[in-house]
C-alpha positions in Angstrom: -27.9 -12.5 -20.3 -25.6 -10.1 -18.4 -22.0 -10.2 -19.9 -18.6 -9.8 -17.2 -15.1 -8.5 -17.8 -13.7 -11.9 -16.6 -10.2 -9.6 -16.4 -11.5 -6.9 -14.3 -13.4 -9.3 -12.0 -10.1 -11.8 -11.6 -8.1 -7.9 -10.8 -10.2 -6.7 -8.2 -9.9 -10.3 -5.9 -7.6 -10.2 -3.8 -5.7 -13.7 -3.5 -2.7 -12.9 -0.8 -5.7 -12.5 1.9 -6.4 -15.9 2.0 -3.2 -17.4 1.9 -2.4 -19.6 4.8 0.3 -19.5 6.4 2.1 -21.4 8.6 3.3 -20.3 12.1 6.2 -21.7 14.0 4.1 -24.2 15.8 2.7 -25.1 12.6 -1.0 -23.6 13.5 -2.4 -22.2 9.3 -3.5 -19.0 9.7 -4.7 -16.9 6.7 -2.5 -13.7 5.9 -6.2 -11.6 6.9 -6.2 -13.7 10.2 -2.8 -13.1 11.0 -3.1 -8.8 9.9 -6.5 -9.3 12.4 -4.5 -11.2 15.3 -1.9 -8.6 15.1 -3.9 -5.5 15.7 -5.4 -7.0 18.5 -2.0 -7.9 20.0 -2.9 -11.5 20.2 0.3 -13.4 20.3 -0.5 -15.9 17.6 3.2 -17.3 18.0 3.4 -18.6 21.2 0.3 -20.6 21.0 0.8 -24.3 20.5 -2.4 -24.5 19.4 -5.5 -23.1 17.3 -7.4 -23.4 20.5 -5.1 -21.5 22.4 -5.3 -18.6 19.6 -9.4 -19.4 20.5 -8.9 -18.1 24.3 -6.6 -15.5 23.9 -9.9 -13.9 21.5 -12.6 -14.7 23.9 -10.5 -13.0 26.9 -10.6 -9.9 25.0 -13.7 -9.8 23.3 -15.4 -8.2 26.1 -13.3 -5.0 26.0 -13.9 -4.6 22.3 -17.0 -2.4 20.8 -19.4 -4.0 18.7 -17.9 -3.4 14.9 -14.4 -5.2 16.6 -16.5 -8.1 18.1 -17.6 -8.5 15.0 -14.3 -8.6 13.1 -12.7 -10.8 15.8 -15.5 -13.2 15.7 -15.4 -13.9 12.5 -11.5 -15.0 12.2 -12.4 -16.7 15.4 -14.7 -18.9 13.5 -12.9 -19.1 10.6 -10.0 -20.6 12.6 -12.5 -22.7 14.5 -13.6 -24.4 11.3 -10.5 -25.3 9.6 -9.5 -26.4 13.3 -12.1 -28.9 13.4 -11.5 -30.3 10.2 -7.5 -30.5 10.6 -8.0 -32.2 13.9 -10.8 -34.3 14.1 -10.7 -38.1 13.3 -12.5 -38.9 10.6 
């Protein structure tokens, strides 16, 4: 049975990027969302909601190359998720 350095494992995770966060319109983002919705100048802020964060990504998703897409979709997704389960009646 293969042995692990439960110290080294627990120092290489990296706990601040999932973090949520709340904005001022109290829409959680994660701090990795957030560093991701900054660089693609998507103006997280001014949304009122996570769908609204949704639209801004798909209007620029087609000026993007593929490795962006990629990056984008998955916060898009991410945010999608926790969306659905904040907001839906259960």
């Amino acid at each position: 049975m293969k042995e692990y350095n439960i110290e080294e494992l627990l120092g290489n995770i990296d706990f601040e990027k999932n973090k949520l966060h709340s904005t001022k319109n109290n829409i959680f983002l994660t701090t990795y969302e957030i560093a991701v919705l900054k660089k693609y100048h998507i103006t997280y802020d001014n949304c009122q909601t996570a769908k609204q964060i949704l639209q801004q990504i798909e209007m620029i998703i087609p000026d993007l190359d593929d490795l962006e897409i990629e990056e984008l979709d998955q916060v898009s997704m991410s945010i999608a998720e926790r969306d659905y389960y904040q907001n839906t009646n259960k």
